[in-house]
ROTOR-578990 format. One record per residue: z, x, y negated of N, C-alpha, C in turn; residue in one letter. Coordinates in steps of 0.2 Angstrom, whole numbers, plus 5000, padded with zeros to 4 digits. Layout:
N
PT;Z;X;Y;Z;X;Y;Z;X;Y;a $
...
//
This chain:
169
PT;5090;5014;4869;5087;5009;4874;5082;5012;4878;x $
PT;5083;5011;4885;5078;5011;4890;5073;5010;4888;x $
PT;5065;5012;4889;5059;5012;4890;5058;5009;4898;x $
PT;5056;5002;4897;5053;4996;4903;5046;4999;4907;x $
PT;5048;4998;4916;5044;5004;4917;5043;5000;4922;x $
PT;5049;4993;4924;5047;4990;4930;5043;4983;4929;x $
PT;5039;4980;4934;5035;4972;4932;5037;4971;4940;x $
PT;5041;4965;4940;5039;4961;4945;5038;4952;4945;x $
PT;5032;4954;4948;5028;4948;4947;5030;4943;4955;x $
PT;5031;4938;4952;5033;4930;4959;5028;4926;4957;x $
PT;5024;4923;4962;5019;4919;4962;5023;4913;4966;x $
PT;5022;4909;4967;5029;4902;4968;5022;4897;4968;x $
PT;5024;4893;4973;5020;4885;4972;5025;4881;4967;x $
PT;5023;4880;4961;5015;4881;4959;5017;4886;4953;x $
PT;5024;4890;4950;5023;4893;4945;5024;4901;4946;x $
PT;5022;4905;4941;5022;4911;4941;5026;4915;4935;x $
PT;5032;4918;4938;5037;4921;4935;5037;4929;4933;x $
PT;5039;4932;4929;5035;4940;4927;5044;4942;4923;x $
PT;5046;4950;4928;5051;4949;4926;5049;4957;4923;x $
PT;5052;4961;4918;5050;4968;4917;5057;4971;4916;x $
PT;5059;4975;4918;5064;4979;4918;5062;4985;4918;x $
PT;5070;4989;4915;5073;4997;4915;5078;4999;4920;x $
PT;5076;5002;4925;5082;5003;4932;5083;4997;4933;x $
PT;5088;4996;4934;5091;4990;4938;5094;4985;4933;x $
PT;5091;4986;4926;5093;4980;4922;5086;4979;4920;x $
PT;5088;4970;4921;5083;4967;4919;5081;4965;4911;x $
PT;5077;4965;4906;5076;4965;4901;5073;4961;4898;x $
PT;5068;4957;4902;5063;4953;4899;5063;4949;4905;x $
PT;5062;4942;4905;5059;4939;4909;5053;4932;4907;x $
PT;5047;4932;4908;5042;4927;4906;5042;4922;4910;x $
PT;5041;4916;4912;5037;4910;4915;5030;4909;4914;x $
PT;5029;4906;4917;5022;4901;4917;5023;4896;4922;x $
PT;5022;4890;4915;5026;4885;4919;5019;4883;4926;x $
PT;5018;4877;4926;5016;4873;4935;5009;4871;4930;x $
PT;5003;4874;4929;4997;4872;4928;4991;4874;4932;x $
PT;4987;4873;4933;4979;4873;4940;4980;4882;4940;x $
PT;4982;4885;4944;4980;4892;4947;4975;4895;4944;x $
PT;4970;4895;4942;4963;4897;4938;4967;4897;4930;x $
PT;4971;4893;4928;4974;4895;4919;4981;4901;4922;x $
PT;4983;4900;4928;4988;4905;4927;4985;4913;4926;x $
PT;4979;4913;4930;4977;4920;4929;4974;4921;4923;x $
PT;4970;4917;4917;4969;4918;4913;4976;4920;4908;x $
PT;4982;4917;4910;4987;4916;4906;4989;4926;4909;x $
PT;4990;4925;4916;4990;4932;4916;4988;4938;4913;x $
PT;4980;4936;4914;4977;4943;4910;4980;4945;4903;x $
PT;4982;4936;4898;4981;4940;4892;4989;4942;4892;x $
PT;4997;4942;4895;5000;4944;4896;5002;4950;4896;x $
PT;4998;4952;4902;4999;4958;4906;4994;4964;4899;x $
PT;4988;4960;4897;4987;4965;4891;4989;4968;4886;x $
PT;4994;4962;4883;4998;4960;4879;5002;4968;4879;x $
PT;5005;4965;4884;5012;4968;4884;5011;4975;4887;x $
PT;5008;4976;4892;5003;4984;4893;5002;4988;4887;x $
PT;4999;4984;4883;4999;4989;4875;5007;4991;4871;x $
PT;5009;4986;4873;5016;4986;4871;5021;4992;4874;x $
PT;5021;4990;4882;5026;4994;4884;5020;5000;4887;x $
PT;5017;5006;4887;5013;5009;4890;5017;5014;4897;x $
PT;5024;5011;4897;5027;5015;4904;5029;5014;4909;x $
PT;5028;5005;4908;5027;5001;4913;5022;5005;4922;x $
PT;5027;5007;4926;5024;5013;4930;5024;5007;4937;x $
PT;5029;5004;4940;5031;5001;4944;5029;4992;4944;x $
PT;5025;4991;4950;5022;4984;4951;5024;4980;4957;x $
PT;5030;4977;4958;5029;4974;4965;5027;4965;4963;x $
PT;5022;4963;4969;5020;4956;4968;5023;4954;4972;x $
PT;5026;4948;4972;5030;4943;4978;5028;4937;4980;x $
PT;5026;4937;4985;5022;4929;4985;5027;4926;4989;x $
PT;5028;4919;4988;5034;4917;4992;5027;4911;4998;x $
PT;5033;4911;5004;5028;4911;5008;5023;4903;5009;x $
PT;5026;4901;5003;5022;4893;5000;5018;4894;4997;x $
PT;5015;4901;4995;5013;4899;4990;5004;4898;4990;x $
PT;5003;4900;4996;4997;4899;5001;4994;4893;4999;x $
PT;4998;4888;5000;4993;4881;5002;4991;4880;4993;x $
PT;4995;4883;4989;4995;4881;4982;4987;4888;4978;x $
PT;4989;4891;4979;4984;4898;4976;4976;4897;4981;x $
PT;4980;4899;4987;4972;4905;4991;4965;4903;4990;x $
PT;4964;4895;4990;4957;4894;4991;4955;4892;4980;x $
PT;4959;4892;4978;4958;4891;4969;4956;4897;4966;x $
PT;4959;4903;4968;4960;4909;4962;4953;4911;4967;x $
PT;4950;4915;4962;4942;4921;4965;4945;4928;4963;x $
PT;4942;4933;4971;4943;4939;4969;4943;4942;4963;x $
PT;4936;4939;4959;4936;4943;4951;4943;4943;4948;x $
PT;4946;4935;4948;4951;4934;4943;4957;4938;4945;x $
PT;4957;4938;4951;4961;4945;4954;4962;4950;4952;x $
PT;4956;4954;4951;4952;4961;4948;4954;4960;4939;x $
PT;4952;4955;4936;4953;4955;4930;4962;4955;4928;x $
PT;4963;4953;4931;4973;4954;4930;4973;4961;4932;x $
PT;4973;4962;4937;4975;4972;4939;4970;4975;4932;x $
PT;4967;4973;4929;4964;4978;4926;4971;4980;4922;x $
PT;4971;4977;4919;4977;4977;4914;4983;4982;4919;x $
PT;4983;4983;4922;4989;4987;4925;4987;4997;4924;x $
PT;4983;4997;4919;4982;5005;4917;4988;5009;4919;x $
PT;4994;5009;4918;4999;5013;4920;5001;5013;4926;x $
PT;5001;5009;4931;5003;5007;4937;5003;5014;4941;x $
PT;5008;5016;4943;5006;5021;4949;5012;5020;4955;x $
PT;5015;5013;4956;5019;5013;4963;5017;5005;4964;x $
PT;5012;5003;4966;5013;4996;4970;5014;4993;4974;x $
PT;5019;4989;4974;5021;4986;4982;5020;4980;4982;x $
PT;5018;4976;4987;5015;4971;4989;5018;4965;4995;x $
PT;5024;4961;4992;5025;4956;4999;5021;4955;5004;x $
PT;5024;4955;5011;5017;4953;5017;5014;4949;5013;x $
PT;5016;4943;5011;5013;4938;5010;5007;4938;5005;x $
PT;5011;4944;5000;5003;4943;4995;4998;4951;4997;x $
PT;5001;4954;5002;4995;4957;5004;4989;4956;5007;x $
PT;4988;4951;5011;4982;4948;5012;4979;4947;5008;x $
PT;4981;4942;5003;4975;4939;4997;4972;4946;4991;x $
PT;4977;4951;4992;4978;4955;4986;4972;4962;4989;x $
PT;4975;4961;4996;4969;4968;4998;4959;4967;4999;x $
PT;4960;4958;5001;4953;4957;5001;4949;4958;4993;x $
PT;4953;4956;4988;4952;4957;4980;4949;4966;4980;x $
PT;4956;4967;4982;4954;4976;4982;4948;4979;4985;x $
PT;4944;4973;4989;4941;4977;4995;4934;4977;4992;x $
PT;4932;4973;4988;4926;4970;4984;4925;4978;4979;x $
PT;4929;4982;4979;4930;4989;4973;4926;4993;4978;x $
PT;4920;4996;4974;4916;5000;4978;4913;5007;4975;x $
PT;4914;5013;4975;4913;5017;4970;4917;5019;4965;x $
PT;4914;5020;4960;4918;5020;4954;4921;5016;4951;x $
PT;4920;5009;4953;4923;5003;4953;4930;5004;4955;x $
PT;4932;5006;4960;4938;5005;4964;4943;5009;4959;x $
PT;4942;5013;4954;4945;5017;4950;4946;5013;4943;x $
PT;4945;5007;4943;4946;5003;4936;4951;5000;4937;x $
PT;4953;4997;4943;4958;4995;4944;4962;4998;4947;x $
PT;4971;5001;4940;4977;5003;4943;4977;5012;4944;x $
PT;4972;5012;4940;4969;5019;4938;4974;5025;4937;x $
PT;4979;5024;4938;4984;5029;4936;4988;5029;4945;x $
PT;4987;5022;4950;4990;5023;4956;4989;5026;4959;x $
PT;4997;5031;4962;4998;5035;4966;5000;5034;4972;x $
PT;5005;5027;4974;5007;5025;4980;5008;5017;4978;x $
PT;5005;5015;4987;5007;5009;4988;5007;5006;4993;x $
PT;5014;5002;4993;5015;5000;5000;5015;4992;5001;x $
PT;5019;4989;5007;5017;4983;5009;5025;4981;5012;x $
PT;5026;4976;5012;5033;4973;5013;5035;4971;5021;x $
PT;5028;4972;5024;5026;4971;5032;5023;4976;5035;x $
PT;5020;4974;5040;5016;4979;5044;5008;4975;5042;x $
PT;5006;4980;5041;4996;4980;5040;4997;4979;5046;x $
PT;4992;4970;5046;4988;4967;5053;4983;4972;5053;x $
PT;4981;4972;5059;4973;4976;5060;4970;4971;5057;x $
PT;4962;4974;5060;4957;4968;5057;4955;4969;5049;x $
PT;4954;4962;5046;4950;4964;5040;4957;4966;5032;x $
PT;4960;4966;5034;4968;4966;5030;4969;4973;5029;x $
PT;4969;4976;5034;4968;4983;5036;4964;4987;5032;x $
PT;4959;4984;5036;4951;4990;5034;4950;4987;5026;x $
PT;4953;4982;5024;4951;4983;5016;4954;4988;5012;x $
PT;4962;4988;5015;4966;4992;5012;4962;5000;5012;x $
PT;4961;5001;5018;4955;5008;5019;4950;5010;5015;x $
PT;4949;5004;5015;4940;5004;5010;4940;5004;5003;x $
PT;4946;5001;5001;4949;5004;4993;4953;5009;4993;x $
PT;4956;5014;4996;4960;5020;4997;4952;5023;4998;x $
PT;4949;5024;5002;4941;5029;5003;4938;5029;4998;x $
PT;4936;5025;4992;4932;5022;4988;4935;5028;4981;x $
PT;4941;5025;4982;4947;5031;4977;4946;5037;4978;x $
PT;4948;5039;4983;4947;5045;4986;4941;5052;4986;x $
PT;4936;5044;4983;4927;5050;4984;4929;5050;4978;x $
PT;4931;5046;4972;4932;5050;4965;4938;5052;4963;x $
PT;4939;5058;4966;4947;5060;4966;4954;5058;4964;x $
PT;4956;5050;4965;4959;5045;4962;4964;5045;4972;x $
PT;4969;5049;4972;4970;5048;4980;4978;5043;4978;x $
PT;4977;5040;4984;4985;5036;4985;4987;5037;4991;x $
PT;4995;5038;4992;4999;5037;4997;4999;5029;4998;x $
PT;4998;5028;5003;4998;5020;5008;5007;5020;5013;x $
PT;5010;5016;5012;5018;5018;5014;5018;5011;5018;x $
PT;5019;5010;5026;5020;5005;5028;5027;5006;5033;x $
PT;5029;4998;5033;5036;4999;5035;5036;5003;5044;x $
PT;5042;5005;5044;5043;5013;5047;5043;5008;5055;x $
PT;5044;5000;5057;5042;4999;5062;5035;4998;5065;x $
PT;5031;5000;5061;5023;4998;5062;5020;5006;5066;x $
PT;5019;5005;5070;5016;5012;5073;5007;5011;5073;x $
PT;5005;5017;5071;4996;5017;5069;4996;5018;5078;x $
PT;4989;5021;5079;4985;5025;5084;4987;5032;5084;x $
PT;4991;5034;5080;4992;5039;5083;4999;5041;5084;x $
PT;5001;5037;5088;5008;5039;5088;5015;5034;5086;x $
//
């Protein structure tokens, strides 16, 4: 049997679905049924702990927000509880991020300052976005948590889709 390497996580108004796979077979899949946003995330942490200790090769994270899922989440859940679920992601080293949950997920990241920014996802190496990075504060967050890694020798590859052109080019 395969050793489970991938998580992908769907955030849905109002429930959250957690799938884990090996290659392209899926092996596990959890719910969390429709309860107040602030119990999903505690239900997440202990989850994600749970099972982290279990499966420790879990390398692979993509989050999916679907595009509802806005009016149900953004203004309930708090940066922290954000932080406190990634904690739990110690083996992670490929994240990818639906546009949609890029917003919510980079302003979380952006709060990591120092050696702080190294507690969450501590093993990542790349991560990308399912859209194009808007400028502005979406951006410069993702920057600011990339910079932050980088002063304590924690570097990531940042991968944006190939129609997005930066400043240079």
């Amino acid at each position: 049997m395969q050793e489970l390497d991938k998580t992908r996580v769907k955030l849905d108004n109002p429930g959250v679905w957690i799938d884990f796979s090996s290659s392209d077979l899926s092996l596990l899949r959890l719910g969390i049924p429709p309860i107040e946003p602030e119990r999903h995330f505690t239900c997440l942490a202990r989850v994600f702990g749970l099972l982290y200790n279990l499966f420790p090769t879990l390398e692979f994270l993509h989050i999916v927000a679907y595009p509802n899922w806005q009016e149900y989440w953004w203004g309930r859940v708090e940066n922290a509880q954000w932080l406190k679920v990634f904690r739990s992601f110690f083996g992670v080293k490929n994240l990818h991020l639906s546009k949609e949950a890029t917003l919510r997920i980079a302003l979380a990241l952006q709060e990591l300052d120092g050696g702080k920014a190294t507690e969450v996802f501590p093993a990542l190496q790349n991560t990308s976005s399912g859209g194009p990075l808007p400028s502005g504060p979406v951006c410069d967050a993702i920057m600011q948590f990339a910079t932050a890694r980088r002063l304590y020798g924690h570097f990531i590859h940042i991968s944006v889709p190939s129609s997005y052109k930066t400043d240079d080019g």
